[in-house]
Every structure is written in structure tokens, then in C-alpha cells.
PyMOL Python script that loads the backbone (N, CA, C, O; Angstrom):
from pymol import cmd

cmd.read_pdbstr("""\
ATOM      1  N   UNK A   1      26.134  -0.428  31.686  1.00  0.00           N
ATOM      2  CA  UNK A   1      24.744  -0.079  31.854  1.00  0.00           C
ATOM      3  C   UNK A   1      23.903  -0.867  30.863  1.00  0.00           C
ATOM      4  O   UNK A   1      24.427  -1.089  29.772  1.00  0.00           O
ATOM      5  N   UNK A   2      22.557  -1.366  31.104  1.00  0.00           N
ATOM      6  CA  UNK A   2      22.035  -1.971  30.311  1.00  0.00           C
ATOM      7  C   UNK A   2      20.814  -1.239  29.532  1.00  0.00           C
ATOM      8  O   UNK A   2      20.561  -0.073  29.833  1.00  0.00           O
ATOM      9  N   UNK A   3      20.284  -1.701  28.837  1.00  0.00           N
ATOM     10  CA  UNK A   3      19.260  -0.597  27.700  1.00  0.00           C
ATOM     11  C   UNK A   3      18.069  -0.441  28.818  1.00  0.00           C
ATOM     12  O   UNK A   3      18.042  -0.891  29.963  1.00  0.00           O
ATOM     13  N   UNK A   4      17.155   0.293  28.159  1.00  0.00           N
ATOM     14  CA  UNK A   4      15.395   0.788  28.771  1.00  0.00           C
ATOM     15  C   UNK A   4      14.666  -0.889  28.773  1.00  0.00           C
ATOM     16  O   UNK A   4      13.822  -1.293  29.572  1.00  0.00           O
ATOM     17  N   UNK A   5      15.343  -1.732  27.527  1.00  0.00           N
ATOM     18  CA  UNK A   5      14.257  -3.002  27.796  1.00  0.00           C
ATOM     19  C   UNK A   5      14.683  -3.707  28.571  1.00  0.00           C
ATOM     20  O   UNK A   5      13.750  -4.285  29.128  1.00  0.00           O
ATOM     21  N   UNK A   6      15.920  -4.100  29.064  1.00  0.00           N
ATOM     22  CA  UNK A   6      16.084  -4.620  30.468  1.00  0.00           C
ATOM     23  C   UNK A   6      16.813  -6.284  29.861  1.00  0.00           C
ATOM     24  O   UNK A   6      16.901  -7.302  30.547  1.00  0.00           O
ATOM     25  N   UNK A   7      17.190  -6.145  28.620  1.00  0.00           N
ATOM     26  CA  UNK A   7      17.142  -7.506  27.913  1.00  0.00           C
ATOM     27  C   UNK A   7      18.501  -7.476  27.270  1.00  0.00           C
ATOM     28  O   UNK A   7      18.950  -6.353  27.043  1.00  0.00           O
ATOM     29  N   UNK A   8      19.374  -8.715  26.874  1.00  0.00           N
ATOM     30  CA  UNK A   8      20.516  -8.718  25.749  1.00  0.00           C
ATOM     31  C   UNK A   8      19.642  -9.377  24.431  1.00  0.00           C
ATOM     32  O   UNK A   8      19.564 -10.574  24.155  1.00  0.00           O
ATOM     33  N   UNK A   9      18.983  -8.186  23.673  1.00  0.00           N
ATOM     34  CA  UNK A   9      18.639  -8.610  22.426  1.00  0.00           C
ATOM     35  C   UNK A   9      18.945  -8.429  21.272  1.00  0.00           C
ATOM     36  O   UNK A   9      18.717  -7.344  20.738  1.00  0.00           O
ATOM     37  N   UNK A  10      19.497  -9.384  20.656  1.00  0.00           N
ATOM     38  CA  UNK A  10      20.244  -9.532  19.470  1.00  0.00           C
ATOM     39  C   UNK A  10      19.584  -8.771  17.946  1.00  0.00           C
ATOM     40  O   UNK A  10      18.718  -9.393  17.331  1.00  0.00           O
ATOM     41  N   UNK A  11      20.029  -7.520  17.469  1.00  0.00           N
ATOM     42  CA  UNK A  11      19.033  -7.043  16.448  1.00  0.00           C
ATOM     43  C   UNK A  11      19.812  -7.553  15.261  1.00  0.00           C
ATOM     44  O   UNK A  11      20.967  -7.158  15.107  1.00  0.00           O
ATOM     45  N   UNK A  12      19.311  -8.331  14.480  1.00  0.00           N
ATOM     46  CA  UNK A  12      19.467  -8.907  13.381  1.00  0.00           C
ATOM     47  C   UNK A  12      18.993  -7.939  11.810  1.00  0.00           C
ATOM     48  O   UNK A  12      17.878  -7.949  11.286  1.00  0.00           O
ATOM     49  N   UNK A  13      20.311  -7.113  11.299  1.00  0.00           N
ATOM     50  CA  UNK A  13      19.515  -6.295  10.321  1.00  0.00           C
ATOM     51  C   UNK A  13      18.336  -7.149   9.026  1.00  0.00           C
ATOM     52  O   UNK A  13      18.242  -8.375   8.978  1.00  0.00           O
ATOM     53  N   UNK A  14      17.755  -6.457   8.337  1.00  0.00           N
ATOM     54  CA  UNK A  14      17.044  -7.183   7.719  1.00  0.00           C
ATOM     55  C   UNK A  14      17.599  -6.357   6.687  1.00  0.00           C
ATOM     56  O   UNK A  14      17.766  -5.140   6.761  1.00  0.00           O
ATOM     57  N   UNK A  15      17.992  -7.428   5.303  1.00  0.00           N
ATOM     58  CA  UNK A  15      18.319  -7.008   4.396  1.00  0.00           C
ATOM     59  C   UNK A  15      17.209  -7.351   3.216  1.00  0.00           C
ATOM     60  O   UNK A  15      16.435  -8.307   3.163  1.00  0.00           O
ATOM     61  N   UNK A  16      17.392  -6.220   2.254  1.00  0.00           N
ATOM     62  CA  UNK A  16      16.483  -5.989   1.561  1.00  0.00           C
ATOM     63  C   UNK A  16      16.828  -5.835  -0.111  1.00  0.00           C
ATOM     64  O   UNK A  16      17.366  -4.776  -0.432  1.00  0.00           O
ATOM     65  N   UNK A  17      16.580  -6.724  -1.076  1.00  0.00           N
ATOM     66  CA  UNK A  17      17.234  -6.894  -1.977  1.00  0.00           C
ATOM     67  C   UNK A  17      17.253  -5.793  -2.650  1.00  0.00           C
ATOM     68  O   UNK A  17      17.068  -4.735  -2.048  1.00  0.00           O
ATOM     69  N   UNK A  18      17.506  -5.806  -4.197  1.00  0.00           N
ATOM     70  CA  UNK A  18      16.989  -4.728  -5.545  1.00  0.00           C
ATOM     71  C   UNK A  18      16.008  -5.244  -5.662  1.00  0.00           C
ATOM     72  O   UNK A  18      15.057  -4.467  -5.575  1.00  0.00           O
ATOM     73  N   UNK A  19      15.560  -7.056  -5.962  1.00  0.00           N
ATOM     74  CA  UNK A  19      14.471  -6.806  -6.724  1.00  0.00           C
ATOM     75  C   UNK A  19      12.794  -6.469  -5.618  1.00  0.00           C
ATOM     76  O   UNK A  19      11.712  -6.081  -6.060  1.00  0.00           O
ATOM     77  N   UNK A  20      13.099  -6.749  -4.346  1.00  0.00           N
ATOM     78  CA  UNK A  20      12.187  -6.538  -3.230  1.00  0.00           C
ATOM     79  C   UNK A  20      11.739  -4.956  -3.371  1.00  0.00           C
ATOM     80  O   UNK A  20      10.559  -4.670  -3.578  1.00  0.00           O
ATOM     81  N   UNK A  21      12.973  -3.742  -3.218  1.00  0.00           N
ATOM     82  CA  UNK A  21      12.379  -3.008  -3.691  1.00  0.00           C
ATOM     83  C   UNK A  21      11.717  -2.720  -5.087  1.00  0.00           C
ATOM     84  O   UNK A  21      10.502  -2.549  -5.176  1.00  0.00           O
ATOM     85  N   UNK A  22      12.301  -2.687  -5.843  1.00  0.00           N
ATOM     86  CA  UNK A  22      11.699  -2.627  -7.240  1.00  0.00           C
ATOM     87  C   UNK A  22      10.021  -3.157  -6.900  1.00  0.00           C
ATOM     88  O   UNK A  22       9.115  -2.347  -7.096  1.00  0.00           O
ATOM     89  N   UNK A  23       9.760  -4.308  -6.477  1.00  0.00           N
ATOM     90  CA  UNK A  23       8.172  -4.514  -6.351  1.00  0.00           C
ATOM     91  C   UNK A  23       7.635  -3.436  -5.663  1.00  0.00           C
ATOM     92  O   UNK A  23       6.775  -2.645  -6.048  1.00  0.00           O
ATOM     93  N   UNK A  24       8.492  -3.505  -4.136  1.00  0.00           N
ATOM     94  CA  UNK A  24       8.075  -2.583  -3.270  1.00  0.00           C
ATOM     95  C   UNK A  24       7.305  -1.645  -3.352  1.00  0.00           C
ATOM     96  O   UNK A  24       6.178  -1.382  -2.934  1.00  0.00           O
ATOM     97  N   UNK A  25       8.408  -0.950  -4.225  1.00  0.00           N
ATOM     98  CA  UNK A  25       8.007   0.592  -4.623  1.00  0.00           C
ATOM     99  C   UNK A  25       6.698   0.833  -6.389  1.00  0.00           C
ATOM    100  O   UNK A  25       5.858   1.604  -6.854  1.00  0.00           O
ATOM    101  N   UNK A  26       7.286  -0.234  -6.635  1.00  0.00           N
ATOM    102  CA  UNK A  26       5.955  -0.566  -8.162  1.00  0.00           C
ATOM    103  C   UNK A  26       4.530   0.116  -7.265  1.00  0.00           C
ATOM    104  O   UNK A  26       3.878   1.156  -7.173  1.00  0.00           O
ATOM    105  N   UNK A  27       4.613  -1.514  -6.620  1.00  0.00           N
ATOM    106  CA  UNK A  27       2.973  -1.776  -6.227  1.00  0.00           C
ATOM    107  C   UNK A  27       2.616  -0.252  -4.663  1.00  0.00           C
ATOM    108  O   UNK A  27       1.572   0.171  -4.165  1.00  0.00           O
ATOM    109  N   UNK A  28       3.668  -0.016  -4.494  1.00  0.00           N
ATOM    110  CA  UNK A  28       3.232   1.551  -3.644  1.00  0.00           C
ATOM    111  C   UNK A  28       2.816   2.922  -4.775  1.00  0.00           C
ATOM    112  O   UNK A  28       1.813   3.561  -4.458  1.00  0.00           O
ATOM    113  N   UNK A  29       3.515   3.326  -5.968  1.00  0.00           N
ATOM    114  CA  UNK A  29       3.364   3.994  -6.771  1.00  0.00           C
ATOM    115  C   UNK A  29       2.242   3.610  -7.231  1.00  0.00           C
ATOM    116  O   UNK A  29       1.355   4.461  -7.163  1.00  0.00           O
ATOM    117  N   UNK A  30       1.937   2.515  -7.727  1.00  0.00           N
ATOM    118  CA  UNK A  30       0.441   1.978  -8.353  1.00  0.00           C
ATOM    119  C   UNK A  30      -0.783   2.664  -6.931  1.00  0.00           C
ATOM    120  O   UNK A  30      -1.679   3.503  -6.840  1.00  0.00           O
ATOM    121  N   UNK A  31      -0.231   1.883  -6.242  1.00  0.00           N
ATOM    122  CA  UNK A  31      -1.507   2.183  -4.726  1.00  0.00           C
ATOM    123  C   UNK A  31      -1.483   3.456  -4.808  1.00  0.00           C
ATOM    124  O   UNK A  31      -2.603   3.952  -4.935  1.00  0.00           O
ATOM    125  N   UNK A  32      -0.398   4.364  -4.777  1.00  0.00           N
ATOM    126  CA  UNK A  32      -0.970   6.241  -4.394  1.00  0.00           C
ATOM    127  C   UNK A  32      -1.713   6.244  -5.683  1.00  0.00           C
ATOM    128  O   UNK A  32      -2.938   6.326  -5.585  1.00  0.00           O
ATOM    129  N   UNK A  33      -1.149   6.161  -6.978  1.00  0.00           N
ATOM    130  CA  UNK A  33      -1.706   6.473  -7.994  1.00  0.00           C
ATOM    131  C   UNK A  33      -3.158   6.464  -8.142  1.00  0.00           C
ATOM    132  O   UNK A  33      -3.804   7.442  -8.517  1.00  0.00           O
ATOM    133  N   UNK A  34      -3.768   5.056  -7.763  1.00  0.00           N
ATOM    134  CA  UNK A  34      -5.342   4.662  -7.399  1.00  0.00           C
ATOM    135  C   UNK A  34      -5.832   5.416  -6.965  1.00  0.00           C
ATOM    136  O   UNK A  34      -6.822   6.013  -7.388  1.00  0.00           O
ATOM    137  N   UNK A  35      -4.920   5.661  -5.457  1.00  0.00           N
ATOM    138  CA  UNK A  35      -5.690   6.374  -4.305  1.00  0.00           C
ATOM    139  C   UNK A  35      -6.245   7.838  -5.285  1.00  0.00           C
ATOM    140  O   UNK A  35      -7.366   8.335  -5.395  1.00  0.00           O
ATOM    141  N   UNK A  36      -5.015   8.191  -5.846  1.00  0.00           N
ATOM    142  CA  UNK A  36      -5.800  10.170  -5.958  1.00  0.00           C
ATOM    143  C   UNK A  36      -6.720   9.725  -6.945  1.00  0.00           C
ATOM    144  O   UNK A  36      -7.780  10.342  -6.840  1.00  0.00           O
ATOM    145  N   UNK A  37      -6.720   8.727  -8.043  1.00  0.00           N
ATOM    146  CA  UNK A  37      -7.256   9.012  -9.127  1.00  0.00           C
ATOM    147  C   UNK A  37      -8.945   8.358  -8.065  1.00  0.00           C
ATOM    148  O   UNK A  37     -10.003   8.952  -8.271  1.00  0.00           O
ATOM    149  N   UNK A  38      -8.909   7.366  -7.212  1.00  0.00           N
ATOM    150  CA  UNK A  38      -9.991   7.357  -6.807  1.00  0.00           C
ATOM    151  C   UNK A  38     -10.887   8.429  -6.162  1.00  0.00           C
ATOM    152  O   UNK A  38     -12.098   8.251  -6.029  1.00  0.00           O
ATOM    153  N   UNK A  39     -10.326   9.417  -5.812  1.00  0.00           N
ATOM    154  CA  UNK A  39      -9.950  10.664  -4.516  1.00  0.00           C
ATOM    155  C   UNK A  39     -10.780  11.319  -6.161  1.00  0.00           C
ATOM    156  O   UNK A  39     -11.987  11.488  -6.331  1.00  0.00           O
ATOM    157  N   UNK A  40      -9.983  11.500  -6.875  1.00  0.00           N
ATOM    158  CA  UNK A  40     -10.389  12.890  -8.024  1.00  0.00           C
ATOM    159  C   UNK A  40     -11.947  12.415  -8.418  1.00  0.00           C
ATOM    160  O   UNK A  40     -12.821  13.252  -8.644  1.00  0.00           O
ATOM    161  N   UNK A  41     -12.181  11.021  -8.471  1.00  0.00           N
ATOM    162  CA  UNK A  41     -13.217  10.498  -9.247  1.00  0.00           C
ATOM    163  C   UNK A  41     -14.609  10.762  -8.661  1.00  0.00           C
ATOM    164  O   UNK A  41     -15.659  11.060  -9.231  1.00  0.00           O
ATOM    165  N   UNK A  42     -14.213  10.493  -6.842  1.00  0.00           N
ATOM    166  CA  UNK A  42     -15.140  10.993  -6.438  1.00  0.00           C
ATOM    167  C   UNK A  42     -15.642  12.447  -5.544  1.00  0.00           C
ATOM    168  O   UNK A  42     -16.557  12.768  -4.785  1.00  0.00           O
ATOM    169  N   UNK A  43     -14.749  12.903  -5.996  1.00  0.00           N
ATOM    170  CA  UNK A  43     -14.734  14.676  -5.684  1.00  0.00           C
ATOM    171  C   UNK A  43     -15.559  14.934  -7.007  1.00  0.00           C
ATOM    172  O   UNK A  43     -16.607  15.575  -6.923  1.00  0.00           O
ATOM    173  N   UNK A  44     -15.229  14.575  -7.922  1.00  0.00           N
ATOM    174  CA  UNK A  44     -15.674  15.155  -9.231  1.00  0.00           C
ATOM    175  C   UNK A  44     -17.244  14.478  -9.989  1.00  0.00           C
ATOM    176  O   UNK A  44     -17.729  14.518 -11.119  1.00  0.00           O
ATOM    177  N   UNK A  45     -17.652  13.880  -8.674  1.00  0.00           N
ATOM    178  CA  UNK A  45     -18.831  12.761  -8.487  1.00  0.00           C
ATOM    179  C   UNK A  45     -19.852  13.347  -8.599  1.00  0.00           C
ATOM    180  O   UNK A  45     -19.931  14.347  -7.885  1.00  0.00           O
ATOM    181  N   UNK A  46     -20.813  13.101  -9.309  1.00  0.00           N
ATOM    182  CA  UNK A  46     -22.557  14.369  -9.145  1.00  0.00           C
ATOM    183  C   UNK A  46     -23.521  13.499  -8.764  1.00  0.00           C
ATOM    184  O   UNK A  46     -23.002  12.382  -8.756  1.00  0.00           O
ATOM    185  N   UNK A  47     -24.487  13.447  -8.492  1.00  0.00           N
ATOM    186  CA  UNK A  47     -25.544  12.612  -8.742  1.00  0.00           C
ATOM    187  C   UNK A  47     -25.769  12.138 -10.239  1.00  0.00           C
ATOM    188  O   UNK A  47     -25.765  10.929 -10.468  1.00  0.00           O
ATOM    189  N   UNK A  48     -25.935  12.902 -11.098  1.00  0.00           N
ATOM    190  CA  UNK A  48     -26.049  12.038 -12.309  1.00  0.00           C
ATOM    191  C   UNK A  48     -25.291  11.356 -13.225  1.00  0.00           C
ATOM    192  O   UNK A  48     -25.341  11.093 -14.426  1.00  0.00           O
ATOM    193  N   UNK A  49     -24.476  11.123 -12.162  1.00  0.00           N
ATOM    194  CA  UNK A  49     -22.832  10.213 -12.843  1.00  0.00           C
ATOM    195  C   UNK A  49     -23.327   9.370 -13.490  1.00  0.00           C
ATOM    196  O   UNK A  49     -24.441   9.225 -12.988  1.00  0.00           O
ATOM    197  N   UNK A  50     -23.185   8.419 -14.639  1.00  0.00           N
ATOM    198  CA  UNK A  50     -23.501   7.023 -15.156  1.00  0.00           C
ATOM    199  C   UNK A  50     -23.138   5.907 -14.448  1.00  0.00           C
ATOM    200  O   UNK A  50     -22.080   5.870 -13.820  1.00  0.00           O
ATOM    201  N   UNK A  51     -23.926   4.979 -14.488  1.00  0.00           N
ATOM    202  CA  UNK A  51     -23.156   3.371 -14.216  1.00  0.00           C
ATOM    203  C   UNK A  51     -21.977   3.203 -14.256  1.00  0.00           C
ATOM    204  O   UNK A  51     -21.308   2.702 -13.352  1.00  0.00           O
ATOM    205  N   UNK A  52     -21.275   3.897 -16.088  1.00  0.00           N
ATOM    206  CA  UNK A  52     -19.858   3.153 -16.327  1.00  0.00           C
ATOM    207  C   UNK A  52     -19.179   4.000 -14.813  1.00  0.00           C
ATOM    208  O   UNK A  52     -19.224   3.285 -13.812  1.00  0.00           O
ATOM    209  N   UNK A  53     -18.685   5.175 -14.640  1.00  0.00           N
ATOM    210  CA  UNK A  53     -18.681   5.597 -13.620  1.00  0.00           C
ATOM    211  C   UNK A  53     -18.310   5.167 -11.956  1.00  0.00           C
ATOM    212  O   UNK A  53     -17.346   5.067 -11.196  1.00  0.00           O
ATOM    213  N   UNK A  54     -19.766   5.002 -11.988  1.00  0.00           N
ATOM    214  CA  UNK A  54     -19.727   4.223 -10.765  1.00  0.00           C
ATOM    215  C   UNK A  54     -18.781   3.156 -10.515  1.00  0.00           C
ATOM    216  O   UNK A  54     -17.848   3.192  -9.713  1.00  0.00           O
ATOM    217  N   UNK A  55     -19.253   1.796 -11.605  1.00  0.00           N
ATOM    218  CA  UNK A  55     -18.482   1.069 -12.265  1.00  0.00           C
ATOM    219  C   UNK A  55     -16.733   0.839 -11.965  1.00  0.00           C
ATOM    220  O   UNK A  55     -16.233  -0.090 -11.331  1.00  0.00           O
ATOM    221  N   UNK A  56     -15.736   2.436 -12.891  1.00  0.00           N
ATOM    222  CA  UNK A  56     -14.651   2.125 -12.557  1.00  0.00           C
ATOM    223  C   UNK A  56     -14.524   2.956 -10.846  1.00  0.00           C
ATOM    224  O   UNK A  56     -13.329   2.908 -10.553  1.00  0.00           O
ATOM    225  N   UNK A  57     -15.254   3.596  -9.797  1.00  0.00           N
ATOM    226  CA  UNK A  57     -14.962   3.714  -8.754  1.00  0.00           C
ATOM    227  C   UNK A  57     -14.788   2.558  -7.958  1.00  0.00           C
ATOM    228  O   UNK A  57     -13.846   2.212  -7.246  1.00  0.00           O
ATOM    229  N   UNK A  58     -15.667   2.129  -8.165  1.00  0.00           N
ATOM    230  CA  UNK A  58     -16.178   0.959  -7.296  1.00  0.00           C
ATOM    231  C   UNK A  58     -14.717  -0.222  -7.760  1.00  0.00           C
ATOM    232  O   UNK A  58     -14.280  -1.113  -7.032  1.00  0.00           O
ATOM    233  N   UNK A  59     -14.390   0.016  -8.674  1.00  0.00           N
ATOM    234  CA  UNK A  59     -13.049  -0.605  -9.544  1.00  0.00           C
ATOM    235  C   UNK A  59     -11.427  -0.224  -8.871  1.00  0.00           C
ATOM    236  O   UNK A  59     -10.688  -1.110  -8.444  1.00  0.00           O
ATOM    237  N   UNK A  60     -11.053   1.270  -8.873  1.00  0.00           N
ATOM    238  CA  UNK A  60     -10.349   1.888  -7.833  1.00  0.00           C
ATOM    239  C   UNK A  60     -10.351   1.669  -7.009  1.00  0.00           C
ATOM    240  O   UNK A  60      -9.315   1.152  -6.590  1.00  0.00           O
ATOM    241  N   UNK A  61     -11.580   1.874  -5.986  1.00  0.00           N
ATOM    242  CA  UNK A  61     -11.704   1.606  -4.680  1.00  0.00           C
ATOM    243  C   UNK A  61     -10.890  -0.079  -4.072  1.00  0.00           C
ATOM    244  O   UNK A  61     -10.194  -0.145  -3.058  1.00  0.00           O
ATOM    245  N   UNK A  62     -11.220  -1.301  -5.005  1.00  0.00           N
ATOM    246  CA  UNK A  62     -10.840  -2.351  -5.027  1.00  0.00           C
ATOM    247  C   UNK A  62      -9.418  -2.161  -4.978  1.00  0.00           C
ATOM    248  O   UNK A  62      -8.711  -2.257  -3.975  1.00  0.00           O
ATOM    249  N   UNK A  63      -9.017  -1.850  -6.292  1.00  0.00           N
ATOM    250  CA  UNK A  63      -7.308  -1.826  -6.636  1.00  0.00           C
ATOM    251  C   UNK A  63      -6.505  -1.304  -5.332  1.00  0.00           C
ATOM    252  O   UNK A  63      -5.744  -1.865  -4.543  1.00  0.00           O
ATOM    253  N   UNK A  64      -7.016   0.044  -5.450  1.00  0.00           N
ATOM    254  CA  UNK A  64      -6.060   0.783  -3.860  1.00  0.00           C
ATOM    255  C   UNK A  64      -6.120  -0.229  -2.641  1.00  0.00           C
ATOM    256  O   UNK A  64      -5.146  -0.555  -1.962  1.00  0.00           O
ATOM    257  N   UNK A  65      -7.662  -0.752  -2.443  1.00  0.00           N
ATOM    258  CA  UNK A  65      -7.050  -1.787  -1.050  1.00  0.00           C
ATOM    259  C   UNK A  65      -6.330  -2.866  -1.327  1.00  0.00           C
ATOM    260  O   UNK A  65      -5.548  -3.194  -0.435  1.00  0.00           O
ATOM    261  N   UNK A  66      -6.352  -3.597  -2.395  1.00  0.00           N
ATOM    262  CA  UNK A  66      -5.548  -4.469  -2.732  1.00  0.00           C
ATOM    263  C   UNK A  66      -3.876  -4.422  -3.004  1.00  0.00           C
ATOM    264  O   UNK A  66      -2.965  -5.246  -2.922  1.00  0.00           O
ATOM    265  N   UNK A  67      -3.996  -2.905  -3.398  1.00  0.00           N
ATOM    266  CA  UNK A  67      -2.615  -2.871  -3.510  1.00  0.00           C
ATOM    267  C   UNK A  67      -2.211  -2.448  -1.738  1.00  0.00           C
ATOM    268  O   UNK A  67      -1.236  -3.044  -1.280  1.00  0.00           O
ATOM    269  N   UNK A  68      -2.905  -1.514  -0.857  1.00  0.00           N
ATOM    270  CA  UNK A  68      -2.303  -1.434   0.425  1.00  0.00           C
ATOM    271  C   UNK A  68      -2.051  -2.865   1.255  1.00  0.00           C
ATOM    272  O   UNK A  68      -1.019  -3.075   1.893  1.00  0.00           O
ATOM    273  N   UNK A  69      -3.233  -3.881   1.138  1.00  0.00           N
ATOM    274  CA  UNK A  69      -2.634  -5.451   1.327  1.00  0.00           C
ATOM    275  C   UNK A  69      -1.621  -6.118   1.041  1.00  0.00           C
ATOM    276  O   UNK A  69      -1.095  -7.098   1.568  1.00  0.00           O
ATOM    277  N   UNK A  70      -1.298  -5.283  -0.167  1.00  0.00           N
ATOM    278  CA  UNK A  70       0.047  -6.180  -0.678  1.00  0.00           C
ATOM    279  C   UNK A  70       1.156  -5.345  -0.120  1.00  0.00           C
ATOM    280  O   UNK A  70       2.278  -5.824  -0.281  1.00  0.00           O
ATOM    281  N   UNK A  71       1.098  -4.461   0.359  1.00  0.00           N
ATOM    282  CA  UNK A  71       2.179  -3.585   0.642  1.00  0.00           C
ATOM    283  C   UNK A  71       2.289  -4.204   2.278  1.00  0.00           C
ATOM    284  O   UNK A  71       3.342  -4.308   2.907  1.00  0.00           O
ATOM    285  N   UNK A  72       1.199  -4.501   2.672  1.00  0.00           N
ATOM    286  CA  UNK A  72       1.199  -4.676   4.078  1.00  0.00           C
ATOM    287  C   UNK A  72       1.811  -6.555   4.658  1.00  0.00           C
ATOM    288  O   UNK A  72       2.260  -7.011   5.710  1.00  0.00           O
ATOM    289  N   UNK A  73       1.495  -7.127   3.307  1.00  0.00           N
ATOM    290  CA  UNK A  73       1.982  -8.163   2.956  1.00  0.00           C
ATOM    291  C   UNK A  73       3.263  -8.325   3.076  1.00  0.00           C
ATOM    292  O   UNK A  73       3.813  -8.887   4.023  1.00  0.00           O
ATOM    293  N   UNK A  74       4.074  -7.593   1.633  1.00  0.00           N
ATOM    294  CA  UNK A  74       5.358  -7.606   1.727  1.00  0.00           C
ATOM    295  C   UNK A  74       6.436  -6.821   2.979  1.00  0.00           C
ATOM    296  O   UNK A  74       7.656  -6.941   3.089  1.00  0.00           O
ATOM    297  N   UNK A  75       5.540  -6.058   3.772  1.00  0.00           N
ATOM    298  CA  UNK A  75       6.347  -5.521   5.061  1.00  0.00           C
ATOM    299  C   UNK A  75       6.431  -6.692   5.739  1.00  0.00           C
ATOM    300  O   UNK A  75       7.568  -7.112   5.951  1.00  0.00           O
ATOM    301  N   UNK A  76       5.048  -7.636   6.329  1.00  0.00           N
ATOM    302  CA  UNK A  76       5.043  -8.407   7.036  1.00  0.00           C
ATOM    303  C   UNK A  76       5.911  -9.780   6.783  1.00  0.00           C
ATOM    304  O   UNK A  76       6.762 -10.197   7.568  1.00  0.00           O
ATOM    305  N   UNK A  77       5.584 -10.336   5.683  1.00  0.00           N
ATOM    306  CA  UNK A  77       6.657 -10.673   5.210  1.00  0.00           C
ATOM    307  C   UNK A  77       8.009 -10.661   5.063  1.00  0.00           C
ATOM    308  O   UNK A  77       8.486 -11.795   5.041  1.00  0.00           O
ATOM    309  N   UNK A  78       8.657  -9.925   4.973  1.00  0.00           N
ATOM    310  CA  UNK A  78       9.843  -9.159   4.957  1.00  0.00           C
ATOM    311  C   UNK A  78      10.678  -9.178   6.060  1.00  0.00           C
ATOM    312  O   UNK A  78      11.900  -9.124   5.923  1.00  0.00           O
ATOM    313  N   UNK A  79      10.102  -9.253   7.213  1.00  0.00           N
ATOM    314  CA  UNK A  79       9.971  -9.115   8.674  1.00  0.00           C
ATOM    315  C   UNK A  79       9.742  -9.939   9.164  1.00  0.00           C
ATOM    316  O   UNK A  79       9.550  -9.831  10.375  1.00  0.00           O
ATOM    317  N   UNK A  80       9.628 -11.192   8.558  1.00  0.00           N
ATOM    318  CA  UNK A  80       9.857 -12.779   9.314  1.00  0.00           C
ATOM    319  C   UNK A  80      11.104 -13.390   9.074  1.00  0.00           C
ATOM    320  O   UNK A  80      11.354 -14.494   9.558  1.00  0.00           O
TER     321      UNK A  80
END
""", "prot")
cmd.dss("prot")
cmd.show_as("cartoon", "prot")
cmd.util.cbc("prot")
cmd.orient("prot")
């Protein structure tokens, strides 16, 4: 009997080193980390927040997408 895709396709595991994870998981721990502390910063946000403030949100906000890029990076990557 042949599979649902109708195809003989060869699945090639993808292996994944120590040090791949080790980044992996760095720059994911860093990214949640951002995320809540960005999450707490602006829950805990008033109107009369200061500049500096604003400042490191607007700072967070950066880091967390940068680090989900890189995460999205090294999947895609990974996967060629």
C-alpha cells in the first residue's frame, strides 16, 4: 500500500548538533525573557512614565523581535 501523498519520498533525518542547540535554546530563553519583561513593562505603564522608560520599551520591544528572527532564522536554516 502506498502513503496519503501518493509519492516514494525519501525523509532524510535532520541532525542537530550540541552546539546548535546550546544557541538554540540561549537566544529562545533570551527572547521569552524580553518578551515578559516587555509584557511587565508595559502592563505596569501609566501615562506619566518618563522618557528613560519609554526608552528601554521601545528597547525590548526591538530585542524580542530580533531574537524571534533569529530563532526563525536558525529553524529555517537548519532545514536546508
Amino acid at each position: 500500500m502506498s502513503e496519503a501523498g501518493g509519492g516514494n519520498a525519501v525523509s532524510n533525518p535532520i541532525l542537530v548538533s550540541s552546539v546548535f542547540k546550546l544557541v538554540f535554546l540561549s537566544v529562545l530563553s533570551l527572547t521569552i525573557l524580553l518578551i515578559i519583561a516587555s509584557v511587565s513593562l508595559a502592563v505596569g505603564n501609566n501615562t506619566s512614565t518618563s522618557a528613560e522608560a519609554k526608552d528601554l520599551l521601545k528597547a525590548f520591544n526591538t530585542a524580542w523581535q530580533m531574537g524571534f528572527g533569529a530563532i526563525v532564522g536558525l529553524l529555517g536554516g537548519k532545514a536546508l
